[in-house]
C-alpha positions in Angstrom: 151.3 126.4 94.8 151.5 127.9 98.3 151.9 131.8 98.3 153.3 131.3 101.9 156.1 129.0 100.9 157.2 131.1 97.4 160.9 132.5 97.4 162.2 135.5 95.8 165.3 137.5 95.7 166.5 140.7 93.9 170.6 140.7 92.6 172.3 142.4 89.4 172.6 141.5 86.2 176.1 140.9 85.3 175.9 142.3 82.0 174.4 145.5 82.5 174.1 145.7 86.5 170.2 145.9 86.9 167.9 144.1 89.3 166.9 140.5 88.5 164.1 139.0 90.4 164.4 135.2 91.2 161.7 133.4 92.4 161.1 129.8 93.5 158.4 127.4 94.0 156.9 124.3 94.2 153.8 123.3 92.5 151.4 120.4 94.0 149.5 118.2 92.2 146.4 116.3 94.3 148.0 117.3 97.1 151.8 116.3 96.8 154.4 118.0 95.4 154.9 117.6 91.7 157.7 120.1 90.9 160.0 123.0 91.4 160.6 125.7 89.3 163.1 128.8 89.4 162.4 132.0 87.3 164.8 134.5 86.6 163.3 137.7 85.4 165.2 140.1 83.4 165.2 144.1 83.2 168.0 144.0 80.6 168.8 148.1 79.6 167.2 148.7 75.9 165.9 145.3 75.8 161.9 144.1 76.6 161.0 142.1 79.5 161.9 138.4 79.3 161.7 135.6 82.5 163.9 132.3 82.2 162.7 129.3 83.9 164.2 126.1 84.9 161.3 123.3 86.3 162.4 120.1 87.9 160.3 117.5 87.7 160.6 113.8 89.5 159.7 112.1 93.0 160.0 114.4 95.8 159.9 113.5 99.4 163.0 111.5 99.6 167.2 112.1 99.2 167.8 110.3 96.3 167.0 112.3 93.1 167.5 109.9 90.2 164.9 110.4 88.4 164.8 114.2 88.4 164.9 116.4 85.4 165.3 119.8 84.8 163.4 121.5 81.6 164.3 125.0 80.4 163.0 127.9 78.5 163.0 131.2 78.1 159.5 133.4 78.0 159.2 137.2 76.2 158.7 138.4 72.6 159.8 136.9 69.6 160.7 137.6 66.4 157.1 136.8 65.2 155.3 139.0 68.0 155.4 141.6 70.8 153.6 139.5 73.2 155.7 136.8 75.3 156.4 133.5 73.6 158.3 130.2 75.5 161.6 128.5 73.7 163.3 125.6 74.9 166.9 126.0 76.2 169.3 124.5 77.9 168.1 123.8 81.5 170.2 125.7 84.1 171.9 127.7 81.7 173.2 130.1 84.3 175.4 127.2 85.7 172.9 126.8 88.8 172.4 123.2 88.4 173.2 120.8 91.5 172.1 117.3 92.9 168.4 118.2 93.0 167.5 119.0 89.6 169.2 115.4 88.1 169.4 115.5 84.8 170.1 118.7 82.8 167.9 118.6 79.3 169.5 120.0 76.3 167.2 121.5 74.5 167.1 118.8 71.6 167.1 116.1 74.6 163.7 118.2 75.8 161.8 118.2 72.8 161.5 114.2 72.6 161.6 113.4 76.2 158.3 112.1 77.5 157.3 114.3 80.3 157.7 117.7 78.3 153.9 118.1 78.1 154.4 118.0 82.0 157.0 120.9 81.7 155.2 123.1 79.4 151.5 122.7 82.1 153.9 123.9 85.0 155.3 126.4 83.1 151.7 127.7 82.0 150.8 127.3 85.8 153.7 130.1 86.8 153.1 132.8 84.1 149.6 132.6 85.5 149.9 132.1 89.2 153.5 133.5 89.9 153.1 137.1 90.6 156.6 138.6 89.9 156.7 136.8 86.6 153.0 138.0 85.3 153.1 141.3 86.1 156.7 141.1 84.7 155.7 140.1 81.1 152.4 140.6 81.2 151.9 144.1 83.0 149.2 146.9 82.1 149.5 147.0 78.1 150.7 151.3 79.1 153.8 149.8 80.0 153.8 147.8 76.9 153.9 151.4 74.6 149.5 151.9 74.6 146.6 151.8 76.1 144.1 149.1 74.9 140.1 149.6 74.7 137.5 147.0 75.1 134.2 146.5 73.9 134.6 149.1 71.2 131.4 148.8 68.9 130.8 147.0 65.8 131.2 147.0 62.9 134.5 148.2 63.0 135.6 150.9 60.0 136.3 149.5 56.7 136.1 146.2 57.9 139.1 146.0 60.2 140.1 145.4 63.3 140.3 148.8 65.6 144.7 149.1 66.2 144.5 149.1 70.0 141.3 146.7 70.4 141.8 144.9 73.8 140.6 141.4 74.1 141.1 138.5 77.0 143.3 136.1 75.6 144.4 132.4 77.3 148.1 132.7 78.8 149.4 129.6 77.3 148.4 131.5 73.7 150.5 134.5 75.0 153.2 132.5 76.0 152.9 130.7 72.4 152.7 126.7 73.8 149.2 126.6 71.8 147.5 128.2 68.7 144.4 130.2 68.7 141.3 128.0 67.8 138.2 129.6 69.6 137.6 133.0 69.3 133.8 134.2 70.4 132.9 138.0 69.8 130.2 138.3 72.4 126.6 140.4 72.4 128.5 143.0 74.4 131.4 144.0 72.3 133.8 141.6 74.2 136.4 139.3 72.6 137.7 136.1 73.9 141.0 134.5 72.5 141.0 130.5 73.3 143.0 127.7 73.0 140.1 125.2 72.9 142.1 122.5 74.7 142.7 123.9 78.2 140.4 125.0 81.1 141.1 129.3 79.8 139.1 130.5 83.4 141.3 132.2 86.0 143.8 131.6 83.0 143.7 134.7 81.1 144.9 138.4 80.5 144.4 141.3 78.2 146.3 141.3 75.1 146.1 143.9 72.5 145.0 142.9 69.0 147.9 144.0 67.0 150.3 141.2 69.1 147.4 138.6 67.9 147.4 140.0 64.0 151.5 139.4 64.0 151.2 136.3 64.8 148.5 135.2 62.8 147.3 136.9 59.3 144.2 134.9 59.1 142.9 136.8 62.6 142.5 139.3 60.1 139.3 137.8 58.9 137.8 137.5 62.0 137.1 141.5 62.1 133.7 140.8 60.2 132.4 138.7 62.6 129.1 140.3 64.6 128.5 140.2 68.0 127.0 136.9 69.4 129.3 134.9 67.0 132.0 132.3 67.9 134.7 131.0 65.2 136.6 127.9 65.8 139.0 125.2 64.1 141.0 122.6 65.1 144.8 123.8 63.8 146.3 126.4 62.7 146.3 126.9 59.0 142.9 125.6 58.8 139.7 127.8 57.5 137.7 129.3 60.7 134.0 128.0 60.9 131.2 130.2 62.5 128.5 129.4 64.6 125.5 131.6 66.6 127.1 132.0 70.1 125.0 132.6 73.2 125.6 132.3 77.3 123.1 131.6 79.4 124.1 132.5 83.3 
């Protein structure tokens, strides 16, 4: 994604009259383009921060768009957690739709069409690289009601996890397209939350414990584990196994 070619644009929400920021891309793959996604994000009065976004995916490069399709979803807290979570919509809900983005997916139509996997890696790409959207719904955790700590020594009282421990935590866990299966406590107090499927550097931001607890009530268990220790398993659901963690620069 070039920073030099990203769009955005401030207008007011119909329903309650506040700024929306809409911002537009496109996102290149080994060097070509490989989509184009718009992201609406929301200030709604007495509601938390959510960003909707719409990515187009086909050949680019030419006039015709047959083969285009448009994905949607909408990113921000759920009922489960605090922290931002994606759901697939209805692409172009807000009637923007025109020639370029080809066909509009249903959400149904979404969930079994072949390139979603596509859709949910560009979508990862913009929570992380957009900069309107991630300080949007992932801003300083103050703005989020508390301040976090991090590193705070171990072993925690009475066994549990400290209620505004800080840890660095893989965006495409916060925005809930995959579950927590690494998680390594490291010599110097640090936590790391992982995904143990994609590539978490440059990828990451500080969540507070509690948002990973709600979401998961076998995290819980993980508060015993020492410095220098690393806990992984492959799905959800699935009892954590331990294992002497070290890093060598």
């Amino acid at each position: 994604m070039d920073p030099a070619e990203r769009q955005i644009r401030t207008y007011n929400c119909k329903c309650c009259d506040v700024p929306v920021n809409w911002t537009w891309n496109f996102v290149s793959r080994d060097g070509s383009t490989h989509a184009a996604y718009y992201a609406n994000s929301y200030h709604h009065i007495g509601q938390p921060h959510e960003t909707w976004i719409d990515v187009i995916l086909g050949t680019w490069g030419q006039s015709q768009f047959d083969d285009h399709v448009t994905f949607g979803c909408r990113v921000g807290p759920t009922t489960n957690s605090a922290e931002p979570g994606a759901t697939l919509v209805q692409a172009c809900l807000d009637g923007s739709g025109g020639p370029m983005h080809g066909t509009l997916l249903s959400r149904e139509a979404a969930l079994t069409h072949p390139r979603l996997q596509d859709f949910w890696s560009v979508v990862d790409f913009v929570l992380a690289n957009d900069p309107t959207v991630n300080a949007h719904l992932y801003g300083p955790a103050s703005v989020r009601g508390h301040e976090v700590q991090r590193g705070i020594p171990w072993p925690y009282p009475e066994g549990v996890f400290p209620q505004h421990l800080g840890m660095i935590v893989q965006r495409t866990i916060m925005a809930g397209t995959e579950p927590v299966r690494v998680v390594t406590h490291w010599a110097d107090g640090d936590w790391t939350v992982a995904d143990g499927v994609n590539d978490p550097n440059g990828n990451a931001g500080i969540a507070c414990v509690e948002h990973l607890l709600a979401a998961d009530e076998t995290f819980t268990t993980l508060a015993s584990m020492p410095p220098g220790t690393q806990a992984f398993r492959s799905n959800p659901g699935e009892p954590w196994t331990f294992e002497a963690h070290t890093y060598d620069e």
